[in-house]
C-alpha positions as MATLAB code, in Angstrom:
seq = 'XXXXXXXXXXXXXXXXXXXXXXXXXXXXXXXXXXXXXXXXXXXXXXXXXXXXXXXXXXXXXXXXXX';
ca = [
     -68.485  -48.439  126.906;
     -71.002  -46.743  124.385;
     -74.547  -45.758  125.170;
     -75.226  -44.978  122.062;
     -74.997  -48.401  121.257;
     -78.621  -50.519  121.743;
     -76.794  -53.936  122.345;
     -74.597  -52.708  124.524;
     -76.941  -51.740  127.264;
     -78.183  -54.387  129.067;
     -80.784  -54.414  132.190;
     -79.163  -54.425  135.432;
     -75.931  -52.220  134.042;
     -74.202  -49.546  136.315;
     -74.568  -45.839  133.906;
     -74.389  -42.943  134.000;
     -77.494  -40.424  132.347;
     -78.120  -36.907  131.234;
     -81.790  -36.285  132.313;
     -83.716  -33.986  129.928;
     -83.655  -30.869  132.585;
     -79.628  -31.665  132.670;
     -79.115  -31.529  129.091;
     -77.762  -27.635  128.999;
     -75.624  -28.395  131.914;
     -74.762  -32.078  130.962;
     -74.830  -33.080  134.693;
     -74.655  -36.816  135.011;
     -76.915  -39.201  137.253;
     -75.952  -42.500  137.828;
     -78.640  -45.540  138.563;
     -79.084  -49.278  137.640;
     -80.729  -49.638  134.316;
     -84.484  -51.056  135.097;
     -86.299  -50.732  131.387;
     -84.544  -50.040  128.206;
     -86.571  -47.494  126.168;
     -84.997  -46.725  122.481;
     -86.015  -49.434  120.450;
     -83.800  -48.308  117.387;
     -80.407  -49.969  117.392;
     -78.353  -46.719  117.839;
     -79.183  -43.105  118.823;
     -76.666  -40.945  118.518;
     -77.639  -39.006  121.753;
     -77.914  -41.754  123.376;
     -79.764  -45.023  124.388;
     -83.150  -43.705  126.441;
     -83.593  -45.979  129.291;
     -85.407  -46.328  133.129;
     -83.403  -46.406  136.203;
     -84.574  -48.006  139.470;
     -85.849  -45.170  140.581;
     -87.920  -44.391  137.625;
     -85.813  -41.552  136.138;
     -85.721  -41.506  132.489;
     -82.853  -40.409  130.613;
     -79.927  -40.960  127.870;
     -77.354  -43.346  128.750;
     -73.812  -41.292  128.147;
     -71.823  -44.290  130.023;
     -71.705  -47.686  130.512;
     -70.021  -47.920  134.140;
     -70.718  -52.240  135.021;
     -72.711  -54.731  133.323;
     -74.531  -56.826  135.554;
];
């Protein structure tokens, strides 16, 4: 699914992330969205969220919805 889409990322979702020091490489980490940081409806980069862990980064795909 689309993580450039606001409304479709949802706390508790399975994604995957580019972290900032990834963006050259595009390396992907994946983590359970805790806090959902863009507050604009779309980004085209991506939705900014908070995994579990605390890393911040773009969403690039939607894996599960909770």
């Amino acid at each position: 699914m689309d993580g450039t889409v606001r409304s479709n990322v949802k706390i508790g979702a399975l994604v995957h992330i580019v972290l900032k020091k990834d963006q050259r490489t595009g390396e992907l980490t994946e983590g359970i969205v805790k806090r959902i940081l863009t507050s604009a409806p779309k980004h085209h980069r991506g939705i900014k969220v908070m995994l579990d862990d605390e890393q911040v980064g773009r969403v690039q795909e939607i894996l599960e919805e909770d």
